[in-house]
N, CA and C of each residue as an Amber inpcrd file, in Angstrom:
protein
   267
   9.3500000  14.0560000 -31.5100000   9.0690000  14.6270000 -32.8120000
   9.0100000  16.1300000 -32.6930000   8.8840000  16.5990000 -34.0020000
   8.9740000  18.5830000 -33.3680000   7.9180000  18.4860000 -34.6670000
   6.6300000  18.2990000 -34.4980000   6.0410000  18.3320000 -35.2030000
   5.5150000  19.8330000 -34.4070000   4.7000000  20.7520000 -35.5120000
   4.1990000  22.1930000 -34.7860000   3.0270000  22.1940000 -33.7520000
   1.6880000  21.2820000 -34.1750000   1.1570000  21.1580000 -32.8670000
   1.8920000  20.3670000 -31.4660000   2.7420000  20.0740000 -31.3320000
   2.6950000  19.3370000 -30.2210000   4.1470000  20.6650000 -29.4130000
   4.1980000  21.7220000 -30.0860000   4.9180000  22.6870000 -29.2160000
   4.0420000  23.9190000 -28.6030000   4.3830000  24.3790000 -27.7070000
   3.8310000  25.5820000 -26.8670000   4.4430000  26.9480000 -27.0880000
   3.9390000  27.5880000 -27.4470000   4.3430000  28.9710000 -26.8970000
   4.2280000  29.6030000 -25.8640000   5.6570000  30.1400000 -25.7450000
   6.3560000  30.4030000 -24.6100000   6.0060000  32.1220000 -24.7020000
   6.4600000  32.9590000 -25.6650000   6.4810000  34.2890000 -25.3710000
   6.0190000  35.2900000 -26.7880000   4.9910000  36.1900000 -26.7550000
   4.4490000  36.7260000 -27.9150000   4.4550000  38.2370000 -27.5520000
   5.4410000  38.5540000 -28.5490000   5.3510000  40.0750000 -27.8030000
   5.3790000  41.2520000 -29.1560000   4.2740000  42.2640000 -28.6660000
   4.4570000  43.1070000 -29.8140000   5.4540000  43.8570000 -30.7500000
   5.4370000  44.0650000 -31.7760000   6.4070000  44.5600000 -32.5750000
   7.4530000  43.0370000 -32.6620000   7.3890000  42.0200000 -33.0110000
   8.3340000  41.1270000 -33.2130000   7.8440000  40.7020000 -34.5910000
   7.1310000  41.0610000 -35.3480000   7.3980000  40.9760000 -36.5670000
   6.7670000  39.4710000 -37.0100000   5.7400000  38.9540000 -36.3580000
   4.8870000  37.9760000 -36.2970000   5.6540000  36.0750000 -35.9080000
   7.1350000  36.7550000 -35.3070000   7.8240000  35.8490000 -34.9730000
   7.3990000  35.6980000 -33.2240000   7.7270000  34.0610000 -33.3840000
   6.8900000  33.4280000 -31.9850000   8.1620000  32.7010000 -31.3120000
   8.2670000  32.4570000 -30.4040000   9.3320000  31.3510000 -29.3430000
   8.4680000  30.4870000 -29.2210000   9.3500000  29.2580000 -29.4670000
   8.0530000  27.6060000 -28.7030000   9.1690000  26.7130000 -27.8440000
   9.0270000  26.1290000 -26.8180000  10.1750000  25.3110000 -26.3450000
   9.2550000  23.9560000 -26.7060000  10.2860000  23.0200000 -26.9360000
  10.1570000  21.4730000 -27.2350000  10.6020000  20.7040000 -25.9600000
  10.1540000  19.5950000 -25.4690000  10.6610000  18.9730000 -24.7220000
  10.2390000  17.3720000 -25.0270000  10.9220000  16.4980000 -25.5410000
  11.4490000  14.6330000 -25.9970000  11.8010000  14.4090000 -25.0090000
  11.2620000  13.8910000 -23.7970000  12.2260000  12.7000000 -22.7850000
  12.5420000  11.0830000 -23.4200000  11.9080000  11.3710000 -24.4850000
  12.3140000   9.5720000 -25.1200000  14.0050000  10.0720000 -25.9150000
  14.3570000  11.0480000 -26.4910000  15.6270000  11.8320000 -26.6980000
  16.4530000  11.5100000 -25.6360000  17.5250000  10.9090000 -25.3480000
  18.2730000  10.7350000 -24.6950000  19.4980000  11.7090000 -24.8570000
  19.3750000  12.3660000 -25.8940000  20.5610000  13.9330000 -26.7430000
  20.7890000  14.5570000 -26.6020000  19.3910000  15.0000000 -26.8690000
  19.1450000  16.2260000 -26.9510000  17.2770000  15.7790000 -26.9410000
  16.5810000  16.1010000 -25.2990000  15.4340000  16.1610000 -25.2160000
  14.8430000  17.5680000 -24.9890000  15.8240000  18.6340000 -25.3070000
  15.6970000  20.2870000 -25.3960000  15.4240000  21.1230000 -26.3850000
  14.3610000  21.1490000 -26.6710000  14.8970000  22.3290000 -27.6500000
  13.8600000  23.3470000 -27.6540000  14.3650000  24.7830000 -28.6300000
  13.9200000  26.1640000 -28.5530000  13.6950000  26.4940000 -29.9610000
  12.8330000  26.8930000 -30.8130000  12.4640000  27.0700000 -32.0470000
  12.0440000  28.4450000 -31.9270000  12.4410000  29.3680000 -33.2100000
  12.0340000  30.7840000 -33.1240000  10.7260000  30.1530000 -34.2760000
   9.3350000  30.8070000 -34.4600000   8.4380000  30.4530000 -35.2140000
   8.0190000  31.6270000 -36.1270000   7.9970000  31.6440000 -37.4870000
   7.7570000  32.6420000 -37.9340000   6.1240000  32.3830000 -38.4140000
   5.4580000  33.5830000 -37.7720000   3.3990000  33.4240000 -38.1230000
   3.5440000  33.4630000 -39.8780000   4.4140000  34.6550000 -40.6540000
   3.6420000  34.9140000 -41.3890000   4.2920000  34.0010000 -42.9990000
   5.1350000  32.9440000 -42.5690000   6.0020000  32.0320000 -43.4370000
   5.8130000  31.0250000 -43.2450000   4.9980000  30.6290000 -41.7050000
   4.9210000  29.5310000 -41.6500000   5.9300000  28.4710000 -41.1510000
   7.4890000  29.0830000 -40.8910000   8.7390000  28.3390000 -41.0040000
   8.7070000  28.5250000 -39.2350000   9.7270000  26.8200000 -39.1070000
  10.0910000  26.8070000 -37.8200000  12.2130000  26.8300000 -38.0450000
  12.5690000  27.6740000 -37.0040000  13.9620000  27.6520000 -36.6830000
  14.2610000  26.9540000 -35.8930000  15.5940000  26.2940000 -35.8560000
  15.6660000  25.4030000 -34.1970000  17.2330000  26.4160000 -34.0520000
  16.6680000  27.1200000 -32.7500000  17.8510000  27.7540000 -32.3890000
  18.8050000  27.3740000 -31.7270000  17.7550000  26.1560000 -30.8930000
  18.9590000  25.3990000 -29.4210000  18.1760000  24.2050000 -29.3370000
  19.2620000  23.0720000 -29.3170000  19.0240000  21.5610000 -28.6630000
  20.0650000  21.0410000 -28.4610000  19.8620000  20.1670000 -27.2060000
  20.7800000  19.9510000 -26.1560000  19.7200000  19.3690000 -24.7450000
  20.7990000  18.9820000 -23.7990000  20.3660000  18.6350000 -22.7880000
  20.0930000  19.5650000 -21.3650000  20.6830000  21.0040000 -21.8490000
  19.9010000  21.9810000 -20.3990000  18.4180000  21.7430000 -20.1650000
  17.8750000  21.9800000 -19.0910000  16.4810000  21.6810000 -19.2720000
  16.0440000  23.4770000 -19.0790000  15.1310000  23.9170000 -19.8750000
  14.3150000  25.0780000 -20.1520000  13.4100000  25.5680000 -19.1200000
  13.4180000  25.9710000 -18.6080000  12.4800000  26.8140000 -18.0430000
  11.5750000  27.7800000 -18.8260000  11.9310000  28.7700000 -19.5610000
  11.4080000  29.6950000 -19.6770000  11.9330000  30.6390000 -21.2400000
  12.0160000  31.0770000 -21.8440000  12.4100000  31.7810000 -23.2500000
  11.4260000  32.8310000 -23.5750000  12.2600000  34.0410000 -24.2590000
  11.1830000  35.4650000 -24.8440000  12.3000000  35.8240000 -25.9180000
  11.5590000  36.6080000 -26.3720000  12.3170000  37.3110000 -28.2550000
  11.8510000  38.6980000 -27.9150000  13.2500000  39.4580000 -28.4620000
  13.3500000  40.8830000 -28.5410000  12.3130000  41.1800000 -29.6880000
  11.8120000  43.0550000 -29.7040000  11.3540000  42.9270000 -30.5720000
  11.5160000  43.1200000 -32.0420000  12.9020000  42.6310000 -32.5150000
  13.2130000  42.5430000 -33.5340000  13.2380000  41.1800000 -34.3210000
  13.4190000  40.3160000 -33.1220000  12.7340000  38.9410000 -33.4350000
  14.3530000  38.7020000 -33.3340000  15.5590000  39.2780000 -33.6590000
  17.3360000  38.4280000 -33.5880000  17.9520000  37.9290000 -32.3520000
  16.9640000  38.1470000 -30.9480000  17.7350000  37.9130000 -30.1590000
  17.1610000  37.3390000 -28.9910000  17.2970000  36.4280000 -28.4430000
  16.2690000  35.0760000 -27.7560000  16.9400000  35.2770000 -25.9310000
  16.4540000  35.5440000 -24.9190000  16.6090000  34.8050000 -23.6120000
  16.2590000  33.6980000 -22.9610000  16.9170000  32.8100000 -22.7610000
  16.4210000  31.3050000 -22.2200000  16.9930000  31.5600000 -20.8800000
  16.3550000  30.9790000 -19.8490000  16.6030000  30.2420000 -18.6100000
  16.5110000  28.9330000 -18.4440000  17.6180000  28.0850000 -18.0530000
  17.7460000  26.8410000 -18.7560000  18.6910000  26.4800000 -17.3770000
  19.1800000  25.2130000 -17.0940000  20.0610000  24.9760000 -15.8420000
  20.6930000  23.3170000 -16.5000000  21.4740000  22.9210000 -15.9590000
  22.1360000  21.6960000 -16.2960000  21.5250000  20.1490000 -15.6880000
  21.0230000  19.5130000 -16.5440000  20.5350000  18.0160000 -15.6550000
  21.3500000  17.6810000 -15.0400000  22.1620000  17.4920000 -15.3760000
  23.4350000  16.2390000 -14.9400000  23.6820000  16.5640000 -13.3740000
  23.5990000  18.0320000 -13.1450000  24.4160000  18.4460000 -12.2950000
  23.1280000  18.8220000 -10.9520000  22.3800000  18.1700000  -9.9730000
  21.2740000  18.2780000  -9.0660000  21.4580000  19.6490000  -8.1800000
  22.5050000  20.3050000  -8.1850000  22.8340000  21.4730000  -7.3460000
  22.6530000  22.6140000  -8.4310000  22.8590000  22.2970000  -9.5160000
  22.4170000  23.4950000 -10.9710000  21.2470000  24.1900000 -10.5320000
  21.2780000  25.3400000 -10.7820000  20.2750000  26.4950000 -10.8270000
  19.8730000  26.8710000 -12.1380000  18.5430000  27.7810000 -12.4040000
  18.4740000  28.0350000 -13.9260000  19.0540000  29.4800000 -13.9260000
  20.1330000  29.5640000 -14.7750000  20.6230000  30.7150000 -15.4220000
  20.4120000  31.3020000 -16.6640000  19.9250000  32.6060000 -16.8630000
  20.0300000  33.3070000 -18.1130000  21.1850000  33.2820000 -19.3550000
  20.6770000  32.9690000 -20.5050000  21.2800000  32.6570000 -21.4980000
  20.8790000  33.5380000 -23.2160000  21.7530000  34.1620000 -23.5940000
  21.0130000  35.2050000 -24.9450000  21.8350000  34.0270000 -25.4690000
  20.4850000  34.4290000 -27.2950000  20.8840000  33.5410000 -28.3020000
  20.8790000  34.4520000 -29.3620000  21.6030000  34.7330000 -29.7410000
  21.2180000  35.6450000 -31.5710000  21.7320000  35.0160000 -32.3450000
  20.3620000  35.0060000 -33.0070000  20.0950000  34.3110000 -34.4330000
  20.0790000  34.9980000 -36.1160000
């Protein structure tokens, strides 16, 4: 479910304009048990920027709030490393 309590925040950084990063993680999702939501504090609204099957490590937001870094690596693949990934939204 991507209900809002049951996600974490990942990265809160000043001047972002009261926008938050949360990563999701469903292992009952066989899909897409990934995902990355930009959160806005002062609307209340959740974005889903990314879902899929990389698994997450780690995510932060510029401080304009348009532009997301994930470190994320491939399941499928047991020799995968986590690599850096920008998202603009």
């Amino acid at each position: 479910s991507s209900s809002q309590d049951e996600l974490s925040a990942q990265a809160i950084l000043s001047g972002a304009r009261g926008l938050v990063v949360y990563i999701e993680n469903d292992p009952a999702n066989t899909t897409q048990p990934w995902r990355v939501y930009r959160h806005n504090e002062v609307t209340d609204a959740n974005t889903l920027v990314y879902n899929g099957l990389r698994e997450i490590s780690s995510v932060a937001i510029s401080g304009d709030g348009n532009t997301l870094v994930v470190s994320m690596k491939e399941r499928t693949n047991v020799a995968s490393d986590f690599e850096i990934y920008q998202i603009v939204v």
